[in-house]
ZAGUFI-522036 format. One record per atom (N, C-alpha, C): residue number from 0; x, y, z; chain; atom name. Coordinates in pm, 1 decimal. Last residue first. Layout:
# ZAGUFI-522036
  pos      east     north        up  unit  site
  NUM         X         Y         Z     A    CA
...
This chain:
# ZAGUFI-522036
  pos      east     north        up  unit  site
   78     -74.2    -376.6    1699.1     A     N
   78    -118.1    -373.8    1796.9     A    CA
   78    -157.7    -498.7    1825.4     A     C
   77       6.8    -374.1    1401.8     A     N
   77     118.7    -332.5    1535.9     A    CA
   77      48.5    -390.5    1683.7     A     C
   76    -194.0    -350.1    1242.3     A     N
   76    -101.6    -466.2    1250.4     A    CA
   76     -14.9    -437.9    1333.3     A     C
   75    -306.5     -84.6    1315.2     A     N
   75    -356.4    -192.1    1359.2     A    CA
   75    -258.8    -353.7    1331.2     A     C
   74     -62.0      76.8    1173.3     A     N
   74    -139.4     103.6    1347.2     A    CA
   74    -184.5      -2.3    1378.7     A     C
   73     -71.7     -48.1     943.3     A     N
   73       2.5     -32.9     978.8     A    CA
   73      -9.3     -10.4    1158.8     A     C
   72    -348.4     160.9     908.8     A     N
   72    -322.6     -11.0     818.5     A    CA
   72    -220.4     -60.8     930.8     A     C
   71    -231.6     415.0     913.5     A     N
   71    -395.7     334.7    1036.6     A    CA
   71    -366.5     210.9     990.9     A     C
   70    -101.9     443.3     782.2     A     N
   70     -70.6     499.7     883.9     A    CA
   70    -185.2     396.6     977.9     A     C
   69    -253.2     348.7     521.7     A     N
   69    -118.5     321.6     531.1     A    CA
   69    -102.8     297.8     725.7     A     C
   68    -422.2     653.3     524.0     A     N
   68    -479.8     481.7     540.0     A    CA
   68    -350.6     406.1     543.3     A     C
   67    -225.6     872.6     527.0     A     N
   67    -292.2     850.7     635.6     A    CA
   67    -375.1     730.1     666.2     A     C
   66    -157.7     811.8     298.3     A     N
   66     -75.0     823.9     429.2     A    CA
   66     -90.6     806.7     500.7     A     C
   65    -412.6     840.7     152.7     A     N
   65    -293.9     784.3      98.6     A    CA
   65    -223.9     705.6     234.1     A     C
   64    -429.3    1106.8     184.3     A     N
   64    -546.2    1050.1     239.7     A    CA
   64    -487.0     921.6     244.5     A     C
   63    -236.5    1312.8     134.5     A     N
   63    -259.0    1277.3     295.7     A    CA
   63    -392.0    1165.8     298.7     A     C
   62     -39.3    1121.5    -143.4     A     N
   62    -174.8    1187.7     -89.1     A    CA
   62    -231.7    1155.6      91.2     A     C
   61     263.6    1102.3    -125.0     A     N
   61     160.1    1044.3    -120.1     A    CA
   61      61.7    1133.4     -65.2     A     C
   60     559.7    1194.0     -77.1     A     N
   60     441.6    1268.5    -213.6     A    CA
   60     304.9    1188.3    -212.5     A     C
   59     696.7    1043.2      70.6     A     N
   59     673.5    1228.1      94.5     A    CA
   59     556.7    1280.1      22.6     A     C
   58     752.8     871.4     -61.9     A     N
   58     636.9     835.9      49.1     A    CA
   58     609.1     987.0     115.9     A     C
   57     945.4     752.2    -276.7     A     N
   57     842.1     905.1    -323.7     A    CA
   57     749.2     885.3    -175.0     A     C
   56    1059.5     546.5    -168.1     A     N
   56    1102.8     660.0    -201.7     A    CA
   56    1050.1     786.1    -225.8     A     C
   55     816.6     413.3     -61.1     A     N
   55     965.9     436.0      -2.5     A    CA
   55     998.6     538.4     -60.3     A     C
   54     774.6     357.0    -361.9     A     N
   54     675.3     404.9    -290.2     A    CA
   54     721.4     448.9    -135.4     A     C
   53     998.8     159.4    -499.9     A     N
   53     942.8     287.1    -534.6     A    CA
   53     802.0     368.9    -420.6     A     C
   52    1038.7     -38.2    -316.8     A     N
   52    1127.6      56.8    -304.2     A    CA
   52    1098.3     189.9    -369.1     A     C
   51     743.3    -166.9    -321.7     A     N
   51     731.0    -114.8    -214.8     A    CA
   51     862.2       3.5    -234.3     A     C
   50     792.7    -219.4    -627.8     A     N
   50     665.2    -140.3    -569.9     A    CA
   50     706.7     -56.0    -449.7     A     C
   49    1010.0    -440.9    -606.2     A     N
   49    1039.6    -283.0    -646.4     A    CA
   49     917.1    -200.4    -665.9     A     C
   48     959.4    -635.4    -503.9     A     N
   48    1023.3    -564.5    -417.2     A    CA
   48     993.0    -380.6    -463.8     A     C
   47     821.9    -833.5    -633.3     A     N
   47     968.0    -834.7    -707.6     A    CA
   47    1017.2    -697.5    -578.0     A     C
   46     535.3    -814.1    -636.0     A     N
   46     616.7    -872.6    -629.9     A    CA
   46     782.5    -919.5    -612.3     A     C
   45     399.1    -586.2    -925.0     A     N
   45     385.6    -575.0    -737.4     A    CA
   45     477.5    -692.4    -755.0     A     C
   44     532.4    -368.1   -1140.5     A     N
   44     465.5    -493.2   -1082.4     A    CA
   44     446.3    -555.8    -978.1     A     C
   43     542.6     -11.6   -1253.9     A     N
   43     566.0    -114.3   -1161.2     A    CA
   43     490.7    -241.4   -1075.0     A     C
   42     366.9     173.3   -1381.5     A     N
   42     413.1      16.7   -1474.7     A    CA
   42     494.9     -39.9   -1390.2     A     C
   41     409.1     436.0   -1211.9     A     N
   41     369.8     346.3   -1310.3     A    CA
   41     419.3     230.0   -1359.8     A     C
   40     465.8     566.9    -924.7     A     N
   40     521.5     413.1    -984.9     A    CA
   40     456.0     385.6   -1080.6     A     C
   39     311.6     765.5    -898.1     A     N
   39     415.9     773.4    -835.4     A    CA
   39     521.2     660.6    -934.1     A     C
   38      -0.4     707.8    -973.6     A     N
   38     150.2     827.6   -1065.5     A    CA
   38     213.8     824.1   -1011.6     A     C
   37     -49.3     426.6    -860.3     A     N
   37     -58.4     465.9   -1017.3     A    CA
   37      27.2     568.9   -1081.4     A     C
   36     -16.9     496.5    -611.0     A     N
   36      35.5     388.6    -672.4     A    CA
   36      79.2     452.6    -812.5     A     C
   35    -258.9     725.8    -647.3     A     N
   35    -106.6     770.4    -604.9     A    CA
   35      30.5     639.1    -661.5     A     C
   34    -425.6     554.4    -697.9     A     N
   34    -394.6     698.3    -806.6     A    CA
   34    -232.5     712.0    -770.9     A     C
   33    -511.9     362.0    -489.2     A     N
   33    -475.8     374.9    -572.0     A    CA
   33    -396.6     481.6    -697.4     A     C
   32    -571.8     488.8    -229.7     A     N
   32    -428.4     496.0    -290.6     A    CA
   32    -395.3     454.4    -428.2     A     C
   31    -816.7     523.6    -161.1     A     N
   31    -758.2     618.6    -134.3     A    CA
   31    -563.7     605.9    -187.5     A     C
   30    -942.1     264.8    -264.3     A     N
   30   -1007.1     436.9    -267.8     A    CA
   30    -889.3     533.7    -209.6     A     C
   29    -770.4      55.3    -160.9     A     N
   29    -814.7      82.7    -285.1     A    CA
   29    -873.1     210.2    -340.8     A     C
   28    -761.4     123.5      77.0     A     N
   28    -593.8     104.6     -22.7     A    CA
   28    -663.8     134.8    -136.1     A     C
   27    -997.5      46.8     131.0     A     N
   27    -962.8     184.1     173.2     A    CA
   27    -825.3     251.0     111.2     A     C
   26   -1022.7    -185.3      94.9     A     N
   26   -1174.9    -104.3      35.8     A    CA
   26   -1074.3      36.4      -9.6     A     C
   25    -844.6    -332.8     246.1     A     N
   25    -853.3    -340.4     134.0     A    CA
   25    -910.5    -219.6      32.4     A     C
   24   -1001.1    -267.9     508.2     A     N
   24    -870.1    -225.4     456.3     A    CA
   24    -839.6    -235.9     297.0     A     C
   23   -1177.3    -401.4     437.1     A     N
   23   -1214.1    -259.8     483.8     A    CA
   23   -1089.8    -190.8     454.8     A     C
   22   -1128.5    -647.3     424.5     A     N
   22   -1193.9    -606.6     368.4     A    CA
   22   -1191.5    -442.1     323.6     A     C
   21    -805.8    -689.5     622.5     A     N
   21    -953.1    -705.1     620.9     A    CA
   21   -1053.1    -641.2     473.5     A     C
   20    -542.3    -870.8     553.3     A     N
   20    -604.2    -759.1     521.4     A    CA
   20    -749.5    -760.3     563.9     A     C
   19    -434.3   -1121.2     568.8     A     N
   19    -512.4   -1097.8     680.6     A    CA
   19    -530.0    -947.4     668.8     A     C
   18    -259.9   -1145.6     407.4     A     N
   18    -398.9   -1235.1     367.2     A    CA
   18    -498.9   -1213.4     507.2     A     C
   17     -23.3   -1079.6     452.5     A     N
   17    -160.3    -982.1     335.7     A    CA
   17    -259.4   -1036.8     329.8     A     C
   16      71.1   -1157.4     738.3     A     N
   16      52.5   -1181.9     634.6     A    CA
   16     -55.3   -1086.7     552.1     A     C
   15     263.4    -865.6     922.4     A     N
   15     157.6    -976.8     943.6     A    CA
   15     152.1    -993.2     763.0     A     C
   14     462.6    -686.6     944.1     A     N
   14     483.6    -857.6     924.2     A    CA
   14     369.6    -939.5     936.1     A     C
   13     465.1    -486.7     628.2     A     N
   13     412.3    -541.6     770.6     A    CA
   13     489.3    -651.6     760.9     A     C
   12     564.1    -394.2     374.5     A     N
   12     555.1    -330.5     481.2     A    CA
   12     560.1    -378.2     645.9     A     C
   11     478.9    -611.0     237.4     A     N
   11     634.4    -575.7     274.6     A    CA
   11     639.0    -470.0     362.2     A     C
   10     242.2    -597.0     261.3     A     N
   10     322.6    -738.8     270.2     A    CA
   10     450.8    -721.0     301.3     A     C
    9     164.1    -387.1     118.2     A     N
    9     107.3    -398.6     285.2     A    CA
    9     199.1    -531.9     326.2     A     C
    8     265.3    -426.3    -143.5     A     N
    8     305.1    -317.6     -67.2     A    CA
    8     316.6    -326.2      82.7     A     C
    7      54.9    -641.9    -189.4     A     N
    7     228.7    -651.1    -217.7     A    CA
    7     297.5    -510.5     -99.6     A     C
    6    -192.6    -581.2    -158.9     A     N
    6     -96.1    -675.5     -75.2     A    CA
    6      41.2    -665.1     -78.3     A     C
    5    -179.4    -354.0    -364.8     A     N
    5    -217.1    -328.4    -237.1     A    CA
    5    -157.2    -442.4    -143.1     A     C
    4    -108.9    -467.0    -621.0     A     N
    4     -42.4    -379.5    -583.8     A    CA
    4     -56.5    -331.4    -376.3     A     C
    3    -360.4    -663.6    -604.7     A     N
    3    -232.6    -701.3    -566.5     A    CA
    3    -147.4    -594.3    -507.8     A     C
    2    -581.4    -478.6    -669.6     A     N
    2    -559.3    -577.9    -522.7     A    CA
    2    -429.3    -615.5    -491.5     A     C
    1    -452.5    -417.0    -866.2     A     N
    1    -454.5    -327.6    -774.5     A    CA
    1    -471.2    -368.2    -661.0     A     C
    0    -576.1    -585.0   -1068.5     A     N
    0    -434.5    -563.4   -1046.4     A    CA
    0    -410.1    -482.1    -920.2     A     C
């Protein structure tokens, strides 16, 4: 489930497609954000928008490690 939670988020975030996550990226959503996903937004279903509006909203309270993979995710789909 968490793979998803991770595209879904990076999907609406970016404009590049989620399917061009690399691995590494993936690795790194996954070690370093899951938890935060998890207590920020419980029982929210990736898809439907309302992941990314809950995680938007609390994005103050994400773990600097969290933020900071996001921040670099985000860096490289820009460039």
């Amino acid at each position: 489930m968490f793979k998803y939670l991770a595209v879904a988020f990076l999907a609406s975030a970016s404009v590049a497609s989620a399917q061009q996550l690399s691995m590494s990226d993936k690795l790194a959503l996954r070690d370093n954000c899951k938890q935060d996903f998890q207590e920020l937004c419980p029982g929210i279903a990736p898809g439907d928008g309302k992941l990314m509006a809950c995680i938007n909203q609390k994005k103050d309270k994400l773990s600097s490690a969290c933020s900071s993979t996001i921040a670099g995710i985000m860096a490289k789909r820009k460039s």
